[in-house]
C-alpha positions, 0 to 999 in steps of 0.5 A, spaced: 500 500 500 502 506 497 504 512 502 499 517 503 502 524 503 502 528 509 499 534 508 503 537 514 502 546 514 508 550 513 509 554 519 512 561 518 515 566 521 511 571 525 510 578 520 511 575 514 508 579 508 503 574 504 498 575 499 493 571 496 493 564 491 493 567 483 486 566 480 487 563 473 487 557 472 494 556 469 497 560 475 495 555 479 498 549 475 505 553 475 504 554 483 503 547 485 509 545 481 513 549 483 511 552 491 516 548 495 514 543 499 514 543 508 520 539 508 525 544 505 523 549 511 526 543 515 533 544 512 538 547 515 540 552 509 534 555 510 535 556 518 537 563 518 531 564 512 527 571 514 524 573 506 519 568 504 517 570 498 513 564 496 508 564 502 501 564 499 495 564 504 488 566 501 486 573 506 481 578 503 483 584 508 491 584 506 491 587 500 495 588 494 503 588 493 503 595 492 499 595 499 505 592 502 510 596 499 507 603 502 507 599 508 514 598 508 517 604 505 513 608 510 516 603 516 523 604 513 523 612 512 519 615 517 512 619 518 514 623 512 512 619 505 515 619 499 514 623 492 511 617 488 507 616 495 505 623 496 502 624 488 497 618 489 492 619 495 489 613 495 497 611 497 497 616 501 492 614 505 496 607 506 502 611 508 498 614 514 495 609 516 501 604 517 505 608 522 505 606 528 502 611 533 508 610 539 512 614 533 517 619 539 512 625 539 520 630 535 519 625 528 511 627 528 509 633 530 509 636 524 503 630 520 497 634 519 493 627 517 488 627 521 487 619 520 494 618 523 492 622 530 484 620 530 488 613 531 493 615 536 488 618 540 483 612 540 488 608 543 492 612 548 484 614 551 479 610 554 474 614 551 472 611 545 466 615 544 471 621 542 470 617 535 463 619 534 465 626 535 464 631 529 468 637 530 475 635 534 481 636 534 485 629 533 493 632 532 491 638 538 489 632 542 495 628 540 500 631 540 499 633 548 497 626 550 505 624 547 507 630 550 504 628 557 506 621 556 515 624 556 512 628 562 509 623 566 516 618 565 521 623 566 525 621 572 524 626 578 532 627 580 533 629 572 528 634 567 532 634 560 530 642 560 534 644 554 530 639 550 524 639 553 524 646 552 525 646 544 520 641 544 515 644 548 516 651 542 515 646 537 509 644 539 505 650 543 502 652 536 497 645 536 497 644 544 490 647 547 489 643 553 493 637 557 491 633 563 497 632 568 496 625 572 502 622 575 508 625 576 514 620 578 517 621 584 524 621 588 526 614 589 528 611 597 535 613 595 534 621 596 532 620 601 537 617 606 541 623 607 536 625 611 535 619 617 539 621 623 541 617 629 540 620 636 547 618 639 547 616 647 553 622 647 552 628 645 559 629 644 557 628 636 553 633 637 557 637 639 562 636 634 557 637 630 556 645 633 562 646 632 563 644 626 558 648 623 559 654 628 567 655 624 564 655 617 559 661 618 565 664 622 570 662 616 564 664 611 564 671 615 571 673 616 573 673 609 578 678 608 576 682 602 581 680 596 582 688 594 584 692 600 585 699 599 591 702 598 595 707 602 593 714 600 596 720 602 592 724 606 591 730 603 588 726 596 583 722 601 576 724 599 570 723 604 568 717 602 576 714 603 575 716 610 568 712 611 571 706 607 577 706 612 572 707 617 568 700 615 575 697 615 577 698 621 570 696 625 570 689 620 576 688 624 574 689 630 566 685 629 573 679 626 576 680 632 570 679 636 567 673 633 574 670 634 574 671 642 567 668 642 569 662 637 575 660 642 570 660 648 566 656 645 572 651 644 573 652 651 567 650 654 567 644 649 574 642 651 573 642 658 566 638 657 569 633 653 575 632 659 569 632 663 565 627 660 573 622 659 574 623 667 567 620 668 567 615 664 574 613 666 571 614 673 566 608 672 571 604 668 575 604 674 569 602 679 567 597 674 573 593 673 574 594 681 567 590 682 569 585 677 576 583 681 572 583 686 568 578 684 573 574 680 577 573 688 571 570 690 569 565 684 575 561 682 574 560 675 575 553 672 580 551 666 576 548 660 579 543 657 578 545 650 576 550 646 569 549 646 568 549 652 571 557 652 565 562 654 566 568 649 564 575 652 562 581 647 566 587 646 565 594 651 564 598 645 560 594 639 561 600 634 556 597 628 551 597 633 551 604 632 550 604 625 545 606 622 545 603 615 544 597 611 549 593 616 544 594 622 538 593 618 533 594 625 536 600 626 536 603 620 528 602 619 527 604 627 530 611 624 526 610 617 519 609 620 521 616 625 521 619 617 515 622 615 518 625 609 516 632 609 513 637 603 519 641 603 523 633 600 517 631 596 520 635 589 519 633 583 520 635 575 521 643 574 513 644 572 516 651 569 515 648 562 508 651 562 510 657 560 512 656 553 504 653 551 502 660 551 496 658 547 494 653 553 486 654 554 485 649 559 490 646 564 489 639 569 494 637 573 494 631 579 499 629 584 497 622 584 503 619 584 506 613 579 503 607 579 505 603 584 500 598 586 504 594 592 509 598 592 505 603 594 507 609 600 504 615 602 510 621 600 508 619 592 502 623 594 506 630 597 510 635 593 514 640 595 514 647 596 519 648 590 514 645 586 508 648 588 513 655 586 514 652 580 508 651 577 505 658 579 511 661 575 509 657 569 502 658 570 502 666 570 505 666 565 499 665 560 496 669 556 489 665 555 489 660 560 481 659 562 480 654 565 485 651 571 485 644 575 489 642 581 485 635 584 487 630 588 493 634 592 496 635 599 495 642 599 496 647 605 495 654 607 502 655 604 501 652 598 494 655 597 497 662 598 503 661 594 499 658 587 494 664 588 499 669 587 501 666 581 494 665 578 492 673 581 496 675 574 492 670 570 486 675 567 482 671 563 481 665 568 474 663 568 474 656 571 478 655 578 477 647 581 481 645 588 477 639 589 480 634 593 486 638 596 486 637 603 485 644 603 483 646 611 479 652 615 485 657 615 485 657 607 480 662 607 485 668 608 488 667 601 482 667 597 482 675 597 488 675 592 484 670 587 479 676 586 484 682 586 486 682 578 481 677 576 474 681 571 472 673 567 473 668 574 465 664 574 466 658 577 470 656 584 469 648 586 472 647 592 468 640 593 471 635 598 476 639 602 476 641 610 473 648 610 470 651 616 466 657 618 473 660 618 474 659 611 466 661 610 467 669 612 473 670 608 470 668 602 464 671 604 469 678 604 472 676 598 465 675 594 464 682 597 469 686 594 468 682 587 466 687 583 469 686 576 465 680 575 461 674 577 461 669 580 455 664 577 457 657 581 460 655 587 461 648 589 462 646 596 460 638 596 462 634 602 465 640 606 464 639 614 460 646 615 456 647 620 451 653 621 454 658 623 459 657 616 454 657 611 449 663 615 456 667 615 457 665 607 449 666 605 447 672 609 453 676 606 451 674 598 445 674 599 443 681 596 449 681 591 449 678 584 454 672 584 452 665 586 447 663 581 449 656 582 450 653 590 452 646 590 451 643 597 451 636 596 453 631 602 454 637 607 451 634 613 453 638 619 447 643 618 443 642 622 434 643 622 435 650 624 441 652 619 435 649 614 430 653 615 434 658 616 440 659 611 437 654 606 429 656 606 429 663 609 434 667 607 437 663 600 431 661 597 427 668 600 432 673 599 436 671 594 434 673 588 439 670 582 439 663 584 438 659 579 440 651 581 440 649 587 443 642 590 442 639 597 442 632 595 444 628 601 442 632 606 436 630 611 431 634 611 426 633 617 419 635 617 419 642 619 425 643 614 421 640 608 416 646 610 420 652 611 422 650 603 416 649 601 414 655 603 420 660 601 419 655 594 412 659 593 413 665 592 421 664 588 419 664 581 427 665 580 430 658 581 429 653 576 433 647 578 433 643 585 436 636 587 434 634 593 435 627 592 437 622 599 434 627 603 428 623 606 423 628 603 416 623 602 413 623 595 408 629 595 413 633 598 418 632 592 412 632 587 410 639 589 417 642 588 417 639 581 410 643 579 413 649 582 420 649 578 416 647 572 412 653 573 419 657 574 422 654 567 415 657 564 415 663 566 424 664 564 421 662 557 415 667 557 417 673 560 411 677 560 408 673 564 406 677 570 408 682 567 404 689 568 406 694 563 407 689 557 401 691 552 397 686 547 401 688 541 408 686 544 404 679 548 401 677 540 409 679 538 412 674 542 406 669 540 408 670 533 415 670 534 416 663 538 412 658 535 413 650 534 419 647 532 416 642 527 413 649 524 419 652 523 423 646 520 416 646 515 418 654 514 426 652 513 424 646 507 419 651 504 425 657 503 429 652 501 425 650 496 422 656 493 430 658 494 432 653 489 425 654 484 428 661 483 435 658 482 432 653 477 433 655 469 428 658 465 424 651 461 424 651 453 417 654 451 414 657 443 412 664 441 405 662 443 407 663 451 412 668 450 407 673 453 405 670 459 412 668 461 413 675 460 407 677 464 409 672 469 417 672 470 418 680 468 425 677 463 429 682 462 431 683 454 437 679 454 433 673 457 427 674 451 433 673 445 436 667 449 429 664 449 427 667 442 432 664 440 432 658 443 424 657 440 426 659 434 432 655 431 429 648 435 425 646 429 431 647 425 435 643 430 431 637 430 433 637 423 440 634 424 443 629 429 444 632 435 452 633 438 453 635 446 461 636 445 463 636 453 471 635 452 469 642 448 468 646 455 474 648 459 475 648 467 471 655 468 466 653 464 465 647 467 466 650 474 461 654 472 456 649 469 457 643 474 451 645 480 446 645 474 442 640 471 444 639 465 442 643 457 436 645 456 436 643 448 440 636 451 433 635 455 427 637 450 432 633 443 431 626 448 425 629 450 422 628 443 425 622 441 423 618 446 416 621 443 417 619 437 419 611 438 412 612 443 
């Protein structure tokens, strides 16, 4: 029995560029025969093979062969095609669409394919809704989630600025928005040199007193390296005689520092003498014990050396040490540690200042992405970086919307970024969110108000503010009189009643705050309700326009003072009072009355005495439904395009109706003249429509419209004719 041929499949090596079988019969004969079979791979002069030329696979989605030579030639020389690709589109969109997206950002800022940065925004962001977006700006966003990817991975001990600044100058033109999430932070290392060992002595304290008490000496005593000349006294101005003055009390400050640096020495001479006889004092008494004892009880001789008991030394000096040959000792003095803001630095965050056109900048201390490896100073940053980050902000020019979340701030920090951001003219939005802001952060928010006419929007939800904070917000409001403020956020802050009655009963007579956010505030109490909420928000203040107190328990009592202010407000037209234990009759009446508010906001006559009929009936006609006026939109359009349309092919008999009717003017009646009078002779003889005749303009001129009117009417008649 014959052997059967093993149909063993020919493996290839990954990423081998294949197409598919020929199609013609005769092709594939040749194919069969000369394709080579699954043992040659097996030889050991094909080991080293990478190019199969022959590996034939049957792939509709591959492509062709010119498919794959764009796909190479782009891989091979870069992001910029070449000449033969750049005349064919159809090739160019191959090119585009086969350069790979982690491209570094200096080899590809300058493609202006929006194919290629749509693909590089949809794989670097988990929103995958932004591909059904009709307007965006797919390299603006691109080129900041590169650049944001270099910031986020560069080491914190090291920032490249010479490069990153060059960068960041080629680049500013397309950047409007970045999202800064996590900074690298120091490595343990840095930190080292700050863990100390408090010694049993304190003789290296006072070495180290000592020590640093002769450097400010030696920094302070420099002689000056120019003394001045000896001058005779008659050519001696009065400022030589100030200068020899100056000299000569120099000398005797010198002279004086000197004496108290030898008394110190002194002092510390005659302790450490001390300290050696007292210790040499309970050596000796130590010794005399040890005698003693040693009289007493005879000691008996081993008999080899296993029997010899070993003693520690007096003095173990690496117990001393605080490193890695102690390890108890040295976590003992790592976990006193707390690693303070003042250590925490990060990278030089002045780059900021070279995207002058940045419209909205977030930035987020969270830290790198750690996971097991976490610890609690990846969250802190340093004073250094906070003054950083203020220079490069108020240095630009239309910065509007500015977010700084999830940070360890402090009253320091606070004060320190305000003063940069009172510079920024055209801020609009300002978020302090989850910054761990406390009650004494209040006192700075005056200088946020000093220069600023756009500012509209304050968020400072889930932070620690207090009744503190409150009133110097409250005056900060006050004194705000080049623009609004629209919507305050203090979600999940711990106020009390006293805080919110300081805040409300100061703005409640002003025009800012159209929107109060006070979501999760659960330290008011009923009366601060009834009072703060009901009486003096809802009743007296006239511009609120939304109002959230979710999560807020609302008793009884409370639910009726609301009710009652909600009555005679026609202003407010937004309340969310969702989890604040309201009963359903309850939430059901404050849905009609917003309802009966937003009413009234679209139809402002309404109570309004001094409006006439006439303007009532103007209104009417002018607000109408919006199916009426898409209707009225398809008729314009379409009475638009009817008197656009050209002029049909009428006789002689209907010129003066035409006329009466469409008003032609006289060149329009000698085009229809003769138009009507020549198509019998036309009709004549075989009709000719020479398109290739036409150049570009006249093309351009003609394309819009429907065709010839003789070309209509001569097929028109044929098609009657053969009828």
């Amino acid at each position: 029995m014959e052997e059967q041929p093993s149909f063993e499949t020919m493996q290839y090596p990954v990423h081998t560029n294949t197409f598919s079988v020929p199609k013609d019969s005769l092709l594939r004969q040749v194919y069969d025969v000369y394709k080579p079979s699954p043992h040659i791979f097996k030889l050991k002069s094909e080991s080293g093979r990478t190019i199969y030329a022959e590996a034939f696979i049957e792939d509709s989605n591959l492509g062709t062969l010119v498919d794959l030579s764009v796909r190479a030639l782009a891989r091979a020389f870069g992001p910029d095609p070449l000449p033969m690709i750049a005349s064919n589109p159809s090739h160019l969109k191959t090119h585009y669409d086969s350069l790979d997206v982690e491209m570094p950002l200096k080899d590809c800022y300058h493609i202006d394919n929006d194919r290629f940065w749509k693909r590089v925004v949809l794989a670097k962001s988990p929103d995958q809704t932004l591909a059904l977006k009709p307007d965006y700006n797919w390299k603006s966003a691109g080129i900041s989630m590169k650049f944001v990817e270099i910031v986020e991975a560069c080491a914190a001990e090291f920032w490249p600025e010479e490069e990153m600044t060059r960068l960041a100058l080629n680049i500013r033109g397309w950047v409007r928005d970045m999202h800064i999430r996590r900074l690298q932070s120091l490595q343990d290392y840095c930190f080292e040199k700050y863990f100390r060992m408090e010694s049993s002595s304190s003789s290296g304290e006072d070495d180290e007193e000592i020590s640093e008490i002769t450097e400010t000496t030696t920094t302070t005593t420099t002689p000056d390296e120019t003394e001045p000349t000896d001058i005779g006294e008659e050519e001696k101005t009065e400022s030589q005689f100030e200068l020899e003055r100056l000299v000569v009390e120099e000398k005797a400050e010198r002279k004086r520092l000197r004496e108290e640096l030898r008394e110190v020495r002194q002092k510390a001479r005659e302790e450490r003498e001390a300290r050696r006889e007292r210790h040499a004092a309970k050596r000796e008494k130590k010794l005399e014990l040890e005698l003693k004892k040693g009289k007493k009880k005879k000691k008996k001789q081993p008999k080899d050396f296993h029997g010899i008991e070993l003693t520690s030394s007096e003095e173990d000096v690496e117990a001393k040490i605080c490193d890695k040959r102690n390890k108890e000792l040295f976590l003992t003095y790592k976990k006193m540690y707390d690693y303070p803001p003042d250590h925490c630095h990060h990278i030089d965050l002045r780059f900021i200042q070279w995207f002058t056109n940045l419209d909205t900048f977030i930035i987020e201390f969270l830290g790198p992405e750690l996971h097991r490896n976490y610890h609690s100073r990846h969250l802190n940053f340093s004073y250094d970086d906070i003054k950083r980050l203020s220079f490069g902000i108020s240095r630009l020019p239309v910065l509007r919307v500015f977010r700084l979340r999830n940070s360890r701030m402090d009253t320091k920090k606070l004060g320190i970024l305000l003063d940069g951001l009172k510079d920024v003219s055209t801020l609009e939005i300002l978020d302090l969110g989850y910054d761990c802001l406390n009650d004494t952060c209040g006192q700075h928010f005056k200088k946020l108000f000093t220069n600023s006419q756009a500012l509209h929007s304050l968020e400072l939800e889930s932070n620690d503010l207090g009744a503190q904070a409150m009133k110097d917000l409250s005056l900060a409001l006050l004194n705000y009189s080049q623009g609004k403020l629209k919507y305050l956020g203090l979600a999940r802050n711990p106020l009390s009643d006293e805080a919110l009655h300081s805040l409300i009963s100061a703005i409640y007579d002003t025009e800012h705050i159209e929107t109060l956010n006070l979501k999760g505030v659960t330290h008011i109490t009923e009366v601060g309700i009834a009072c703060c909420i009901a009486d003096e928000l809802l009743r007296k203040h006239r511009d609120l326009l939304a109002l959230d107190i979710s999560a807020i328990h609302v008793n009884g009592y409370a639910a009726d003072e609301i009710m009652k202010a909600l009555q005679p407000n026609t202003k407010i037209r937004t309340l969310h009072c969702r989890g604040c234990d309201l009963d359903e009759e309850t939430e059901t009446d404050i849905n009609v009355i917003l309802k009966r508010n937003r009413y009234v906001a679209e139809n402002p006559f309404i109570g309004n005495e001094n409006v006439t009929n006439e303007e009532i009936d103007a209104w009417i006609n002018r607000t109408k439904n919006p199916i009426m006026l898409a209707v009225l939109a398809e008729k314009e359009k379409r009475d638009l395009c009817l008197f656009q349309r050209p002029l049909e092919f009428v006789y002689k008999s209907d010129m003066a109706t035409i006329e009466k009717d469409v008003g032609l003017t006289n060149g329009e009646k000698e085009s229809v003249m003769s138009s009507s009078g020549t198509s019998e002779s036309k009709q004549l003889r075989p009709f000719e429509y020479k398109s290739n005749e036409f150049d570009e303009k006249q093309f351009m001129e003609h394309v819009h419209l429907p065709g010839h009117s003789e070309r209509y009417y001569f097929f028109k008649a044929r098609r009657r004719r053969h009828v």
